[in-house]
N, CA, C and O atoms as CSV, one atom per row, in Angstrom:
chain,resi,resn,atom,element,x,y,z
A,1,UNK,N,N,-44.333,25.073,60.698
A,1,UNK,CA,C,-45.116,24.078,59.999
A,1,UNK,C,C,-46.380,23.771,60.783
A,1,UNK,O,O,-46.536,23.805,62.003
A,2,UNK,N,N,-47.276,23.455,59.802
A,2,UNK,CA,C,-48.556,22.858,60.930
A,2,UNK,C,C,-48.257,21.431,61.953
A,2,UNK,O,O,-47.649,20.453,61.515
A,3,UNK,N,N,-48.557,21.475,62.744
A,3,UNK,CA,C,-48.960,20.355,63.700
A,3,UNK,C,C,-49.481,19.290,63.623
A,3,UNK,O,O,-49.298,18.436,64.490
A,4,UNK,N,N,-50.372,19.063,62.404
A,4,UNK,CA,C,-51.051,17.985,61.832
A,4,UNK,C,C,-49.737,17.564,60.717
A,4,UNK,O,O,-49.727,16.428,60.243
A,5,UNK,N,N,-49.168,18.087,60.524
A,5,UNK,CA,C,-48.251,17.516,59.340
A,5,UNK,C,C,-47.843,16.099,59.411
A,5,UNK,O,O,-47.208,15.669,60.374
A,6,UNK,N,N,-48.146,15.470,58.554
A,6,UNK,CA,C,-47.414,14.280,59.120
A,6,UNK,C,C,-46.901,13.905,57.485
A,6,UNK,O,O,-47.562,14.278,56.517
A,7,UNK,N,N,-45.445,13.004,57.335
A,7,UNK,CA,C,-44.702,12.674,56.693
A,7,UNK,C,C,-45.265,12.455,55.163
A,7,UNK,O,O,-44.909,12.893,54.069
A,8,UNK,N,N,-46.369,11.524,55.626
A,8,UNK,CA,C,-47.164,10.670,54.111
A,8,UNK,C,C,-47.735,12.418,53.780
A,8,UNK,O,O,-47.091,12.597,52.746
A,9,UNK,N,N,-48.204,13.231,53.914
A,9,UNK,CA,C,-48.651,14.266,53.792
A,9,UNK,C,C,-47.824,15.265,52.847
A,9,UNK,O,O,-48.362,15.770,51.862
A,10,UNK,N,N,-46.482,15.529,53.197
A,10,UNK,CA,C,-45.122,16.232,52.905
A,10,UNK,C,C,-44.732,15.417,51.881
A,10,UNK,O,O,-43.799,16.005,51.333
A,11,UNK,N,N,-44.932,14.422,51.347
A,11,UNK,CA,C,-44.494,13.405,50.817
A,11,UNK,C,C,-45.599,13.635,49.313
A,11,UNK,O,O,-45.399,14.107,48.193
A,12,UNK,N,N,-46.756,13.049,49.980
A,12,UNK,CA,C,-47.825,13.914,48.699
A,12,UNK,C,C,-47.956,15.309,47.998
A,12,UNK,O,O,-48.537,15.545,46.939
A,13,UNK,N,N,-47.360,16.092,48.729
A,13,UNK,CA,C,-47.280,18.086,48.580
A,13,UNK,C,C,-46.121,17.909,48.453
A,13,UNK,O,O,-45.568,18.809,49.086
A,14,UNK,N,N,-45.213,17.109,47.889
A,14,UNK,CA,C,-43.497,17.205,46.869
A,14,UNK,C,C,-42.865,16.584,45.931
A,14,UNK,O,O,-41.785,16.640,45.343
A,15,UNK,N,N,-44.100,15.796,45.945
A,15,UNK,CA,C,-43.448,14.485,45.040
A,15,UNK,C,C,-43.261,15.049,43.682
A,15,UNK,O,O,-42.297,14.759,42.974
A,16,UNK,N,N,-44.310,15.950,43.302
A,16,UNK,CA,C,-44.052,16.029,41.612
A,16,UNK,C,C,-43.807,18.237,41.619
A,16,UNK,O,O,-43.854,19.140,40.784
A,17,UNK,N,N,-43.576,18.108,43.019
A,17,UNK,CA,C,-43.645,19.595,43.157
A,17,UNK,C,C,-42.502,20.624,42.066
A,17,UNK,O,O,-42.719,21.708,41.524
A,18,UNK,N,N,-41.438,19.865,42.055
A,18,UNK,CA,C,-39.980,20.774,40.908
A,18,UNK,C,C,-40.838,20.763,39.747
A,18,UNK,O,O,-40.691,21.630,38.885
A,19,UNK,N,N,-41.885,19.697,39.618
A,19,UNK,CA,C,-42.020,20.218,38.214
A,19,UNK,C,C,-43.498,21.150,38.302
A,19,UNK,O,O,-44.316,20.996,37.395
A,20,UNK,N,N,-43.722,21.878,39.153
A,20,UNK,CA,C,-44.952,22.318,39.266
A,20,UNK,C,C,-44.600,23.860,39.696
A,20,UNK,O,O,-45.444,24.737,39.880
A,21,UNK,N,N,-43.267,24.003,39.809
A,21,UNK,CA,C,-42.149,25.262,39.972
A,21,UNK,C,C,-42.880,26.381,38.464
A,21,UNK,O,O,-43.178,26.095,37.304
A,22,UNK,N,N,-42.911,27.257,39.005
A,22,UNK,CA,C,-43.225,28.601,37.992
A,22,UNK,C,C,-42.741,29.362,38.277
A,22,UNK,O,O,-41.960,29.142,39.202
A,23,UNK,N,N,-42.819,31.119,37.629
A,23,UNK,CA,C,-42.253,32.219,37.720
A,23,UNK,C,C,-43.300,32.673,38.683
A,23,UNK,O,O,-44.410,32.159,38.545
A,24,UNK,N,N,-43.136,33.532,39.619
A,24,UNK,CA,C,-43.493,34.628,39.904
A,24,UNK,C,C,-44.647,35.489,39.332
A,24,UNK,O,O,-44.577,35.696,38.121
A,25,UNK,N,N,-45.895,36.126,40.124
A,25,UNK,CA,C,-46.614,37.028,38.837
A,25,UNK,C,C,-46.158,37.865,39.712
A,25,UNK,O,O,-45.972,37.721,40.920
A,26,UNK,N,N,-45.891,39.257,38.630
A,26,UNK,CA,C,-45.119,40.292,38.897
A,26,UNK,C,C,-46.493,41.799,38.951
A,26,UNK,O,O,-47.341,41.848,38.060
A,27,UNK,N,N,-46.471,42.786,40.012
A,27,UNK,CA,C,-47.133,43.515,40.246
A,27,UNK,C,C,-46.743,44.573,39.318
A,27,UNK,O,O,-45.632,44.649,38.794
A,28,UNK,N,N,-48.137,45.741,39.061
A,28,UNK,CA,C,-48.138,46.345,37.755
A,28,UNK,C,C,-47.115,47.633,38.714
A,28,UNK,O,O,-46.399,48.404,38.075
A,29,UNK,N,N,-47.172,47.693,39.950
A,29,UNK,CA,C,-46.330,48.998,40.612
A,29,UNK,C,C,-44.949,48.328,40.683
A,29,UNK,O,O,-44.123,49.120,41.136
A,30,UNK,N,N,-44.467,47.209,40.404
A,30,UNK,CA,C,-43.074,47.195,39.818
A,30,UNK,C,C,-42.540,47.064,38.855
A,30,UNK,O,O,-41.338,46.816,38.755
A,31,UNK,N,N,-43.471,47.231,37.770
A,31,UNK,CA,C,-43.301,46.941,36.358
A,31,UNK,C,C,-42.831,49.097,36.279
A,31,UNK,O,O,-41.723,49.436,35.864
A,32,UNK,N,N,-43.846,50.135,36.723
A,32,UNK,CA,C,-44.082,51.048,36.744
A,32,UNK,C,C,-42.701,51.506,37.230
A,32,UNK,O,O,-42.215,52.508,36.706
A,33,UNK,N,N,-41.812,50.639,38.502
A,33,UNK,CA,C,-40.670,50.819,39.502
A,33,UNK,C,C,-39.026,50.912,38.036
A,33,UNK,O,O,-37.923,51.435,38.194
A,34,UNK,N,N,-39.387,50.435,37.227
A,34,UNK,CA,C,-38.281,49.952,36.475
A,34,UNK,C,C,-38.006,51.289,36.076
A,34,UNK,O,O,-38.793,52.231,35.987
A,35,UNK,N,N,-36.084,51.223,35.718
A,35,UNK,CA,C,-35.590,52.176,35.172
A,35,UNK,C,C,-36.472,52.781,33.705
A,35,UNK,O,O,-37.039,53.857,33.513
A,36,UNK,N,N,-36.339,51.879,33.044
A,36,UNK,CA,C,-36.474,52.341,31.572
A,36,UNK,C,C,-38.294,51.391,31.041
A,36,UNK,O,O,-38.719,50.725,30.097
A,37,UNK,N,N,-38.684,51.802,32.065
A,37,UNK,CA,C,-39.981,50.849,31.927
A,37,UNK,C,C,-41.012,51.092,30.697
A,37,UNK,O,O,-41.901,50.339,30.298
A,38,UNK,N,N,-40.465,52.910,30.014
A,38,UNK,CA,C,-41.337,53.695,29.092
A,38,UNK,C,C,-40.812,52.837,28.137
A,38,UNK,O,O,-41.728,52.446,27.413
A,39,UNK,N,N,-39.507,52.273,27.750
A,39,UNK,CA,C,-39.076,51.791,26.561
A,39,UNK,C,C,-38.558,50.166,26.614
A,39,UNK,O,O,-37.688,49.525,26.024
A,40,UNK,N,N,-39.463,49.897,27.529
A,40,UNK,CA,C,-39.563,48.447,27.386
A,40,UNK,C,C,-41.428,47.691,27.418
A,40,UNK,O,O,-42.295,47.819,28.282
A,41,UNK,N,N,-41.459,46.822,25.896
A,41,UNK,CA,C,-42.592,46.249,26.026
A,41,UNK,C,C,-43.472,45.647,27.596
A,41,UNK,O,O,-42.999,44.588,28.009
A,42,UNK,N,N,-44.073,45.941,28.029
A,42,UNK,CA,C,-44.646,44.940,29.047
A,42,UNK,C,C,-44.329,43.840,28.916
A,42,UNK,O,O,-43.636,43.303,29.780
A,43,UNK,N,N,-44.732,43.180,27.814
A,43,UNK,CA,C,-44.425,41.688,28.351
A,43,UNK,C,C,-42.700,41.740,28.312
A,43,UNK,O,O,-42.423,41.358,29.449
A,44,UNK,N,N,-41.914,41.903,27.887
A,44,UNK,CA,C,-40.647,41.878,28.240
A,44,UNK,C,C,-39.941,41.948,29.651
A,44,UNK,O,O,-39.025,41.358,30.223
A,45,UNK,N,N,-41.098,43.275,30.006
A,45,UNK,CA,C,-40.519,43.724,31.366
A,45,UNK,C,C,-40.871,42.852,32.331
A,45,UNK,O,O,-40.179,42.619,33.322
A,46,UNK,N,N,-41.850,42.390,32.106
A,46,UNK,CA,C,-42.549,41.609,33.593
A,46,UNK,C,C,-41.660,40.195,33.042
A,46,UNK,O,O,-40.883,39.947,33.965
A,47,UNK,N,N,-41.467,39.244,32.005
A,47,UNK,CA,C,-40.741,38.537,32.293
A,47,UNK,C,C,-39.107,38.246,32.819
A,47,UNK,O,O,-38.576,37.222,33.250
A,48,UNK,N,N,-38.576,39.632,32.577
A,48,UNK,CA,C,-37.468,40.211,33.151
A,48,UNK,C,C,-37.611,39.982,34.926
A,48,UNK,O,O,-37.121,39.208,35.749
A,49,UNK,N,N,-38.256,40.752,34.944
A,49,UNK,CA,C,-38.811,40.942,36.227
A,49,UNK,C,C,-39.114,39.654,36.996
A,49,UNK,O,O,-38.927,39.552,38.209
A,50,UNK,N,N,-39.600,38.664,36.208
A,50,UNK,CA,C,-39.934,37.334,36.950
A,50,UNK,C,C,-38.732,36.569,37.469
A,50,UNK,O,O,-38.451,36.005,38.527
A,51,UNK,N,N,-37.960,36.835,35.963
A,51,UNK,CA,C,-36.900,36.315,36.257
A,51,UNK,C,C,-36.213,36.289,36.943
A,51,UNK,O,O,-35.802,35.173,37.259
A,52,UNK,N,N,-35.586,37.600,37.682
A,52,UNK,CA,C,-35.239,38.433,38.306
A,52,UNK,C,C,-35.655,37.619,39.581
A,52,UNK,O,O,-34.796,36.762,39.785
A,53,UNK,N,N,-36.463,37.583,40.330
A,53,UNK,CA,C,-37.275,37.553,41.577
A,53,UNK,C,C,-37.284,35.640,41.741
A,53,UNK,O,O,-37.112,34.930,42.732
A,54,UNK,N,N,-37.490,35.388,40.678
A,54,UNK,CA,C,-37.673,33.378,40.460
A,54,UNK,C,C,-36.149,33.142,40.741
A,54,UNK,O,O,-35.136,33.438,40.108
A,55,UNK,N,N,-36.444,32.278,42.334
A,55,UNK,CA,C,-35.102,30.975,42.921
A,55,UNK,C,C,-35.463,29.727,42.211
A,55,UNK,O,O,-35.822,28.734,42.845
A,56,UNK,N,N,-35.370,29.740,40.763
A,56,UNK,CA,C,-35.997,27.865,40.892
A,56,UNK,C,C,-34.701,27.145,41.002
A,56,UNK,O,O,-34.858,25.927,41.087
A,57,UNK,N,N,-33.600,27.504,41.022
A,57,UNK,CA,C,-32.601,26.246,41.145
A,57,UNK,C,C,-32.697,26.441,42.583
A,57,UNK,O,O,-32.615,25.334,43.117
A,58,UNK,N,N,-32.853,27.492,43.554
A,58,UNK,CA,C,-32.551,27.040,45.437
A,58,UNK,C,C,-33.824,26.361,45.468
A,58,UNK,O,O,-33.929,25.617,46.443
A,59,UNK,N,N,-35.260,26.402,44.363
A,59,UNK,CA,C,-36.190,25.735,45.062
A,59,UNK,C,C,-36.386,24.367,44.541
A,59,UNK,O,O,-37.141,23.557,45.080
A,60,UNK,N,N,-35.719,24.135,43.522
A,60,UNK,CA,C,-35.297,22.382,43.186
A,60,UNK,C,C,-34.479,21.787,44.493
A,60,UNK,O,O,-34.702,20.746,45.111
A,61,UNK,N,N,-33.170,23.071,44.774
A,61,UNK,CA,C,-32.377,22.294,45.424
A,61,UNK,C,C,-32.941,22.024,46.879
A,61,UNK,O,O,-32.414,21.087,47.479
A,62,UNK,N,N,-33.894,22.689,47.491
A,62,UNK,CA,C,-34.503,22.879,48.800
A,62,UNK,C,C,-35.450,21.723,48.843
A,62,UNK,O,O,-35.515,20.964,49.810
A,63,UNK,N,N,-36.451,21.569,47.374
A,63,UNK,CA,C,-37.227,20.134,47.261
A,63,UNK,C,C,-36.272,18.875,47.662
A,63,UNK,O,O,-36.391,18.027,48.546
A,64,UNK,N,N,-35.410,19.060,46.795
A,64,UNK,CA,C,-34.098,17.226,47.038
A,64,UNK,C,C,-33.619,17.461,48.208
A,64,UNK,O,O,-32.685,16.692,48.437
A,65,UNK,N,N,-33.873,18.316,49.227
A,65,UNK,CA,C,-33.255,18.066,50.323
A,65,UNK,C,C,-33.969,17.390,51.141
A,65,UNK,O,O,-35.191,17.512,51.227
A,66,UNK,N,N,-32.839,16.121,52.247
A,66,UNK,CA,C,-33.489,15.882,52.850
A,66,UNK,C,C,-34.303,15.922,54.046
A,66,UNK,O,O,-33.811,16.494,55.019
A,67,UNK,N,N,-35.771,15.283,54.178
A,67,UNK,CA,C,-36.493,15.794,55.324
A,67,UNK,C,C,-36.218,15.127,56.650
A,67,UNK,O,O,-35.789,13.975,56.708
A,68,UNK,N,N,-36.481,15.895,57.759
A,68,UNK,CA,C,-36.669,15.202,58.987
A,68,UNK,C,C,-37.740,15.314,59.383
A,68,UNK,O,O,-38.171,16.391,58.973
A,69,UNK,N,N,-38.895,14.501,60.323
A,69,UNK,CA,C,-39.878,15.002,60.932
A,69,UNK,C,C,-39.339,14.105,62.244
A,69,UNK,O,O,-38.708,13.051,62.311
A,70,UNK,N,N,-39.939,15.112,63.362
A,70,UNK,CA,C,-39.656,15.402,64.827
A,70,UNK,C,C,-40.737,15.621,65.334
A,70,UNK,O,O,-41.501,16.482,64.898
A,71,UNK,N,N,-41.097,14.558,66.780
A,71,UNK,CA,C,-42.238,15.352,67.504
A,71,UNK,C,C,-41.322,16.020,68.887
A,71,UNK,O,O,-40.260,15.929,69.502
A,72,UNK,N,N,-42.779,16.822,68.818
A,72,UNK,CA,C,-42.178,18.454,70.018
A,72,UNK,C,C,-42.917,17.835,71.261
A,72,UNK,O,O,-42.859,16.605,71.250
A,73,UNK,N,N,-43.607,18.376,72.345
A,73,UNK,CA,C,-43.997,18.907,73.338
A,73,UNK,C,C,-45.200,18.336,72.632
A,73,UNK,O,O,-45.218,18.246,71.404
A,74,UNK,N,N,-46.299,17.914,73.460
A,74,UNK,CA,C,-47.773,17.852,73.248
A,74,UNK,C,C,-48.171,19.695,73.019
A,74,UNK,O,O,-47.392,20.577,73.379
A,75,UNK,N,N,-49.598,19.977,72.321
A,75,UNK,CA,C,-49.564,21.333,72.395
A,75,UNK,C,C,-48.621,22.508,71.473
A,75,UNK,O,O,-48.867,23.619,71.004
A,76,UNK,N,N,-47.845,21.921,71.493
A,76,UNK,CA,C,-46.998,23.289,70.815
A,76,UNK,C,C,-46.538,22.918,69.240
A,76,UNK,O,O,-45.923,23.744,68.566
């Protein structure tokens, strides 16, 4: 984490963050990677694909978790 972080900060960058949660944009060389990629629409595939790759329930559950902040060592 940065060094400047401070609480009120982490606090502003989460508050409305679960709902600001999206998919993934998916690269055209893994759309190309798919088994049957000739007989699947693009848009199908890449939302497959998003899907696929998108944690949003570990990243809801990682938001509600709770924080600690700790100071270290001056410097580090």
């Amino acid at each position: 984490m940065r060094p400047d972080l401070t609480r009120e900060m982490w606090q502003a960058a989460t508050t409305d963050a679960a709902d600001r949660l999206c998919l993934p944009d998916i690269d055209q060389r893994a759309l190309r990677g798919l088994k049957f990629n000739e007989a699947l629409p693009e848009r199908l595939a890449t939302a497959t694909l998003a899907a696929r790759l998108a944690d949003l329930d570990g990243a809801h559950d990682a938001l509600a978790d709770r924080v600690r902040f700790t100071a270290g060592p001056p410097g580090r």
